[in-house]
N, C-alpha and C positions, 0 to 999 in steps of 0.2 A: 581722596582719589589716589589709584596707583601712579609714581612715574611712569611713563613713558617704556624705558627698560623693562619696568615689573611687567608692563602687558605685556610687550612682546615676549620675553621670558614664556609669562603663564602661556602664549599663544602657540611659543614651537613646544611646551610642554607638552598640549595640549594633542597637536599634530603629533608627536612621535606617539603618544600612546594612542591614538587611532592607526598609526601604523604598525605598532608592536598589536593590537587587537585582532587589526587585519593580515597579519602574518601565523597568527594563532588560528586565525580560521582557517587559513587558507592547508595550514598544518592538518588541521583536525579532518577537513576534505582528505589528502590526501590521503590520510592512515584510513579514512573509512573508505575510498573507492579500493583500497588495498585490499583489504576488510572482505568487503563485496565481491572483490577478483575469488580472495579464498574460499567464499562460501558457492560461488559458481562452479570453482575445482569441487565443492564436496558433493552438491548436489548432482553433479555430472557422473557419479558414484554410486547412485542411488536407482536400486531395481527393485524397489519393493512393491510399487505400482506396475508392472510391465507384462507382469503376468497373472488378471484376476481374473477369475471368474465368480459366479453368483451359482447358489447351490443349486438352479437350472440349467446351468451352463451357460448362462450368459457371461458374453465375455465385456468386459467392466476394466480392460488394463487399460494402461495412458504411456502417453507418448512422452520419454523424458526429452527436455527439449535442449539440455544440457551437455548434452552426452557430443553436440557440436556448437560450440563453447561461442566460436564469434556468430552464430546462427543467435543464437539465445539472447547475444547483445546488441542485435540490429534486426528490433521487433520493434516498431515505432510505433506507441501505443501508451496508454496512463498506466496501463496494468502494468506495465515495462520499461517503464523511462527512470527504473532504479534509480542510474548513476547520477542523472543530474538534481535527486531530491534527495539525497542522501541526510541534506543539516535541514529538513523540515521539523517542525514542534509538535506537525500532526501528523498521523500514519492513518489510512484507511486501507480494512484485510475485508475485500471479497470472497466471495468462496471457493469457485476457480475462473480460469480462464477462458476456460471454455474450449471448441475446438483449435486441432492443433493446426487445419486448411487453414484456420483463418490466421494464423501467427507467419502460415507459409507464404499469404497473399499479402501480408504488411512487410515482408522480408522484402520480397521480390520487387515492391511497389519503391521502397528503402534504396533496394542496389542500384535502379534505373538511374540515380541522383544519389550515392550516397554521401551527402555532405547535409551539414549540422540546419541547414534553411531546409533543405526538407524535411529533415527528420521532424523539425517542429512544426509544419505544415502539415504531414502528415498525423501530426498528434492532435492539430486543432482541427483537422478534417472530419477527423473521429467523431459517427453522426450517432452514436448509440441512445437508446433511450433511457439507456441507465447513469452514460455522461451526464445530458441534459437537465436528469433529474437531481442526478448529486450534486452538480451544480447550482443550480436553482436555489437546491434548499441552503446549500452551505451558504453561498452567496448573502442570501434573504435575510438569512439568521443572525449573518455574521454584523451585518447595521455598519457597514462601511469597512471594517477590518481587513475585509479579502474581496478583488473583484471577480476571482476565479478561483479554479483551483490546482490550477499550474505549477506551483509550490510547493505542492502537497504529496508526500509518500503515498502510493498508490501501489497495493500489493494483493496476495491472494492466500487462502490458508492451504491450496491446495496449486502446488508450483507447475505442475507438470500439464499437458495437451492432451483433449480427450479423442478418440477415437473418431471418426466419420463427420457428418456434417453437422450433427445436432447439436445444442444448446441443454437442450430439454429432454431429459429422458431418461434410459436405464444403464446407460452407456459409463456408467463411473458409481461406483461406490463410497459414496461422502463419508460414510462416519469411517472408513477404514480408513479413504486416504488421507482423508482428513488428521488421523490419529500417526501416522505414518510420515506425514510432511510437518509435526508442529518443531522438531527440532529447529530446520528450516524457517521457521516464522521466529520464534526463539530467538534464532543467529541473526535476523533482521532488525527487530527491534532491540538488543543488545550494540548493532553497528548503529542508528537510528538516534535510537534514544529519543524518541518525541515525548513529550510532555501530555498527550492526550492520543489516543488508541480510538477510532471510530470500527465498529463490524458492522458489516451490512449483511443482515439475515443471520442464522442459527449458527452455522456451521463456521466460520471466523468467530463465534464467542465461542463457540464449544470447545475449538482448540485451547486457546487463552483458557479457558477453566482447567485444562488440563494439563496445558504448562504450569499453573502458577497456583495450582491447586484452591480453587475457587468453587462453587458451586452455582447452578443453577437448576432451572425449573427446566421441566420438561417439552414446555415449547416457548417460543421467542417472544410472544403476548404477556403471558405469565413473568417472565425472567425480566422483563421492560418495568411492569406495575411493580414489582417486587424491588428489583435493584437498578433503578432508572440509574445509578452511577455505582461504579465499583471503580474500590481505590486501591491500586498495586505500591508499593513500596515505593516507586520511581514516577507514574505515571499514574493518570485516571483514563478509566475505559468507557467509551458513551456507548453500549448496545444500540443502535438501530435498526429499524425495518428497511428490506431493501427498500430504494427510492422509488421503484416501480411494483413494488405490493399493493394489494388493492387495500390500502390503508387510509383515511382521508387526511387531507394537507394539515390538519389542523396538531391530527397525531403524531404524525413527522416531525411538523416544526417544535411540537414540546419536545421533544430528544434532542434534536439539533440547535434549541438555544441553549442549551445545560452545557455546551461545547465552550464557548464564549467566557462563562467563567474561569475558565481555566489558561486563555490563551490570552 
């Protein structure tokens, strides 16, 4: 048995290096919201999207949401709660955002209360069915690990706001902006650095193959059978089906336990 002395010894030992650990993180936060500030100046730079059109003259531009800077950082939302997930292990890349009305009604809903209980209220208010589903499955799979997914980087391969009210439609050009915005994903998971990369649907892997020069199949079925995991230098990537594709639960959850070994 140690004297007396020896334990407490080992005990403040003990405590300083939990607090030189927690000085190191708290380091590593700030260099990446720094990080994060820079990549918002670069993005706010960027007009490659703003004026598309499609060889009918459809007009296919997006709205950079960057271009007003604290507009961009009081968007209370998963797809946008960048700064406070910054030291997650896991990143998930949607494919965009979607309409830019609707980033203009999470703003305005934000300023009425802008203090940090709302913001987080307003994020867990968030009734989408693509929430509840990514939740569900990650939850499910995870067998205790995670009660939610609160933690978790939550991004898009395509940064910018789409035109008018739709979701769904002609209104954006994926594989341009897509090709156009992967610097941007690039510089996020570079700041990031998570250990595991989830895409939901084609166009988040398709970027990543084009960052990191990888290949895949021609559509997201095929690319899943094929290369159910791909392993980057730093990171492994889980391709999955969005959570709301008509895919059945059973197919979902083989992608989404293959996550687990890793984290």
């Amino acid at each position: 048995m140690f004297p007396s002395t020896y334990k407490n010894t080992i005990n403040v030992c003990r405590k300083e290096q939990w607090i030189k650990i927690s000085l190191c993180i708290k380091v590593v936060v700030i260099i990446k919201v720094k990080l994060f500030d820079e990549l918002i100046i670069d993005m706010s730079k960027c007009k490659k999207c703003i004026s598309m059109h499609t060889k009918n003259n459809i007009d296919c531009s997006l709205i950079n949401i960057y271009e007003n800077i604290k507009f961009a950082k009081e968007i209370p939302s998963i797809w946008t709660d960048w700064y406070n997930r910054l030291d997650s292990k896991i990143m998930i890349i949607g494919q965009d955002w979607g309409p830019f009305e609707d980033m203009r009604k999470l703003n305005e809903k934000y300023l009425e209360n802008p203090k940090k209980e709302n913001w987080v209220k307003l994020i867990e208010d968030e009734k989408s069915l693509t929430k509840k589903q990514l939740t569900k499955y990650l939850v499910e799979s995870s067998k205790g690990k995670i009660n939610s997914i609160n933690d978790i980087y939550i991004t898009n391969a395509i940064m910018c706001g789409r035109k008018g009210n739709n979701y769904r439609g002609n209104n954006i050009n994926l594989k341009c902006s897509t090709l156009n915005c992967k610097e941007f994903l690039f510089k996020q998971i570079e700041i990031v650095k998570p250990k595991v990369i989830l895409t939901l649907g084609y166009y988040p892997l398709y970027s990543l193959s084009n960052i990191y020069n990888f290949k895949i199949e021609e559509n997201l079925t095929k690319t899943i059978e094929k290369y159910p995991i791909i392993e980057i230098e730093d990171f492994i990537i889980v391709p999955l089906y969005h959570p709301v594709a008509q895919i059945t639960k059973e197919k979902q959850m083989e992608q989404y336990k293959r996550i687990w070994n890793y984290i």
